[in-house]
C-alpha positions in Angstrom: 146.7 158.0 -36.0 144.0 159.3 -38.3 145.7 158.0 -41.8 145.6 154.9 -43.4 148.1 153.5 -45.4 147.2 150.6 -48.1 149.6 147.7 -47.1 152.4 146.9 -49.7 151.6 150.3 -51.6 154.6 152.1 -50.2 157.7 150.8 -48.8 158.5 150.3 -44.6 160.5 153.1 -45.2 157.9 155.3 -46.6 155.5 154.0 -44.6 157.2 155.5 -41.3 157.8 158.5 -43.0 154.0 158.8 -43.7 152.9 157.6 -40.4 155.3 160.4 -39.1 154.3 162.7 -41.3 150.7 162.4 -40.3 151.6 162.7 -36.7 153.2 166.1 -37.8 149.9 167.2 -39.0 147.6 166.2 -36.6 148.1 170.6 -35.1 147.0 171.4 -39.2 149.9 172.4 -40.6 153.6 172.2 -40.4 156.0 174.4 -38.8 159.6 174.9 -40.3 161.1 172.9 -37.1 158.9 170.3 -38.0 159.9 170.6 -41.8 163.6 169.8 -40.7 162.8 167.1 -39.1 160.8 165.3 -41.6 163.8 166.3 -44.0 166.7 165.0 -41.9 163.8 161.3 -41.4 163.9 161.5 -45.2 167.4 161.7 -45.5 167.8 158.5 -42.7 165.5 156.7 -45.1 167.0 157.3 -48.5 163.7 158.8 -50.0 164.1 161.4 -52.2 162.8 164.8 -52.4 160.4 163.6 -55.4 159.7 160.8 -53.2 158.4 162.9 -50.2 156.6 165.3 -52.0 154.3 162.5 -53.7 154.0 160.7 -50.6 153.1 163.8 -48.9 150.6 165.0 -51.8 148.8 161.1 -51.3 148.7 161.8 -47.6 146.6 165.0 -48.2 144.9 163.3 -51.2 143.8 160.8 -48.8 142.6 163.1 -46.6 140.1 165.2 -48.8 138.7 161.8 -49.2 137.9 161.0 -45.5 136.0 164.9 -45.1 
């Protein structure tokens, strides 16, 4: 997986949903099947929609950084 995720920064729980999240994004960008699914993994994990869209705005963050 190409992201890296600071150990103890985010929770197991937000951690999978990041590494999933990057393996979502590895084809550039996100279709709305892949949306769902990432929402229904949120919903498993009890993060919220605040939640997801930080950890989802760090992700890309992160990303810049690594260009």
């Amino acid at each position: 997986m190409s992201n890296v995720i600071m150990p103890g920064a985010f929770t197991a729980f937000e951690s999978s949903y990041l590494n999933t999240f990057a393996f979502a994004m590895e084809l550039g960008q996100l279709n709305s099947r892949d949306r769902k699914f990432l929402e229904l993994q949120a919903q498993a994990l009890s993060i919220s929609p605040a939640r997801v869209e930080y950890l989802e705005f760090w992700w890309h963050k992160n990303q810049q950084k690594k260009a």
